[in-house]
C-alpha positions in Angstrom: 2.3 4.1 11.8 -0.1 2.3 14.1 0.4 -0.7 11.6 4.3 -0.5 11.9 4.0 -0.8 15.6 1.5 -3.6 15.7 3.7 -5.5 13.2 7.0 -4.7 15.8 5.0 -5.8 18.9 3.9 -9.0 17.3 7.4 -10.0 16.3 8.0 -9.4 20.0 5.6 -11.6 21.2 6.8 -14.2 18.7 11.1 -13.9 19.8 9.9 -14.0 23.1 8.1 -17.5 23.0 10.6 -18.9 20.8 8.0 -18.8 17.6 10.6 -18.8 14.5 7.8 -19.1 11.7 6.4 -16.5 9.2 3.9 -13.7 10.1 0.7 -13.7 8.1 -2.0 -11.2 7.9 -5.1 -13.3 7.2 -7.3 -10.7 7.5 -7.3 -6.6 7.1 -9.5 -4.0 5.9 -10.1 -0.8 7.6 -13.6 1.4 8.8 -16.8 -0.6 9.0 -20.2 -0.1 7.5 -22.0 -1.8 10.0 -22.1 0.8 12.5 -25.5 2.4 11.9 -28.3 1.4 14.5 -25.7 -0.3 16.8 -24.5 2.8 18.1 -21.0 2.7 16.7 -19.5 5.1 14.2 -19.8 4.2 10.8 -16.1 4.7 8.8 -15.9 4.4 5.3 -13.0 5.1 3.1 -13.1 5.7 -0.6 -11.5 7.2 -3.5 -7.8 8.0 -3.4 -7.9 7.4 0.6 -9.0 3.5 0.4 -6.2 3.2 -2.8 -3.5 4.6 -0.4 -4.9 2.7 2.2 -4.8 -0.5 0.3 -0.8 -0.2 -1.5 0.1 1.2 2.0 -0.6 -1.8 3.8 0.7 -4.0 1.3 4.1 -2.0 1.0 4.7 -1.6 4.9 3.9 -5.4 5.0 6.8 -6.1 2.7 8.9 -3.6 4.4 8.3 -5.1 7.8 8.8 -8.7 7.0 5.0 -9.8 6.3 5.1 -11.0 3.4 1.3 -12.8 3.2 -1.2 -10.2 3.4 -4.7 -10.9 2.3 -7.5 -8.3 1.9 -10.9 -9.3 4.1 -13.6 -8.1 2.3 -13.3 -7.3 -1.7 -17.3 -7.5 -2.1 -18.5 -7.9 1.4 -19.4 -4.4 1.3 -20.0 -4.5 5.4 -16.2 -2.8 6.4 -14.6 0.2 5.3 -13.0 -0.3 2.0 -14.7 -2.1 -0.6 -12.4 -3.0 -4.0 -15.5 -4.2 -5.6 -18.0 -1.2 -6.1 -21.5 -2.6 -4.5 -24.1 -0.9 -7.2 -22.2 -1.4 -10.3 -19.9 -4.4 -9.5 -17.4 -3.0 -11.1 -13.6 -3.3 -9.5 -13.7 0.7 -7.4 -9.8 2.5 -6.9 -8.9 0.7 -4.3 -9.3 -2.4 -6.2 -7.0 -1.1 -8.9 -4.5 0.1 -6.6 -4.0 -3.4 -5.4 -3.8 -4.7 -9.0 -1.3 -1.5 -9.5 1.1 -2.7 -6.7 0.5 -6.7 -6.7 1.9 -5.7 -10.6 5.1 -3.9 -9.0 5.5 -6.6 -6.3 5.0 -10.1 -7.0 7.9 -11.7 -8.9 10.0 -8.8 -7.4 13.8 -9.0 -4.7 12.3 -6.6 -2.1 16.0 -4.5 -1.0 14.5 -2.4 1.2 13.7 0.9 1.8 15.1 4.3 2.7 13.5 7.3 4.5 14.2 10.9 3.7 12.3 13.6 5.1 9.1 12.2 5.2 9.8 11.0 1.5 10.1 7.1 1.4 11.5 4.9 -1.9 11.2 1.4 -1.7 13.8 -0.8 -3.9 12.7 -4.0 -5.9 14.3 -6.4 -8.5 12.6 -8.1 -11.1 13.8 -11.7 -12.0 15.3 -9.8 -15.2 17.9 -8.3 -12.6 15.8 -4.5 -14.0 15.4 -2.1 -10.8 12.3 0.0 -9.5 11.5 1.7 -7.3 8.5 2.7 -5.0 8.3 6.0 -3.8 5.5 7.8 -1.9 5.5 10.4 1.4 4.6 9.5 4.6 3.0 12.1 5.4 1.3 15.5 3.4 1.6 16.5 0.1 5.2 16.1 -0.9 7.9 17.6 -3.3 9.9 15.0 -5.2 12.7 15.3 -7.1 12.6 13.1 -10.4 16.7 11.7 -11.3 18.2 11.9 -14.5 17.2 8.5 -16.4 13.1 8.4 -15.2 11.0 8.4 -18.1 7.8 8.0 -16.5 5.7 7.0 -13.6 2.9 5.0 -12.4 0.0 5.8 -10.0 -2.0 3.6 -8.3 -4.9 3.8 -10.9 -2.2 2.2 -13.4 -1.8 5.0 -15.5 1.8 5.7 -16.2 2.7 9.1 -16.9 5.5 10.6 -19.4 8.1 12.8 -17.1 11.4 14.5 -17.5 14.4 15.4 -14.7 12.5 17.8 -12.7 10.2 18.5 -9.4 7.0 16.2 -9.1 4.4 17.4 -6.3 1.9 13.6 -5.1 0.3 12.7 -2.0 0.8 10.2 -0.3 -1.9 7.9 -2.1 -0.4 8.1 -5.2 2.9 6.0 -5.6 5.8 6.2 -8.6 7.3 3.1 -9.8 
């Protein structure tokens, strides 16, 4: 992803000037609202799209060694992804899915992950020494095969759902732990 190669080139830049320290992003959010009358094109994400958007960015920043992201923009309502709805004020999917996977992530060994045709899972370890994992495609609607020994699953909206050994069709917004 463009994000995965951004992350690469910065760690680049850093080796190459000696900089040893931690990569933070201090500020990400995608699309932007402002557009109108200024002659750019207004992008706005919403729904399942921002949710994926939102645990996407968060798991690849694990994955690629950046482990302080922080979200620009919860209520600002002026980029492309708000996590606070504007009207209502009431916390919209994308907020959620960031409660979904802060709630599989912090307090959590990150072991890595594992690519397998376009199918990635993503290994953690809770303090407890218990094991999940994080799966989700990379790319299309995907096929997944559940293992022997997974009761259920969680998508980003929280809800965890009762499954048995079997096949499990998800896009790529919606991630199993």
């Amino acid at each position: 992803t463009k994000r995965d190669n951004t992350i690469k080139k910065t760690k680049a830049f850093y080796r190459k000037y000696g900089f040893k320290g931690p990569i933070w992003d201090t500020e990400v959010n995608y699309g932007d609202r402002r557009g109108l009358g200024q002659g750019w094109k207004q992008v706005v994400y919403s729904g399942d799209t921002a949710a994926g958007m939102i645990a996407r960015t968060y798991i690849d920043s694990m994955r690629n060694g950046v482990y302080r992201v922080f979200w620009y923009g919860w209520d600002s309502h002026i980029l492309g992804i708000d996590a606070i709805d504007p009207s209502t004020k009431q916390i919209t999917s994308a907020g959620t899915a960031f409660l979904t996977v802060q709630d599989w992530m912090v307090g959590k060994r990150w072991l890595g992950c594992m690519d397998k045709k376009s199918i990635r899972s993503c290994k953690l370890q809770g303090q407890d020494g218990a094991r999940s994992t994080i799966v989700y495609a990379t790319s299309k609607t995907r096929t997944l095969t559940i293992p022997k020994g997974v009761g259920a699953y969680q998508v980003l909206s929280g809800d965890v759902i009762p499954v048995t050994a079997g096949q499990l069709e998800y896009e790529w917004s919606h991630l199993l732990n």
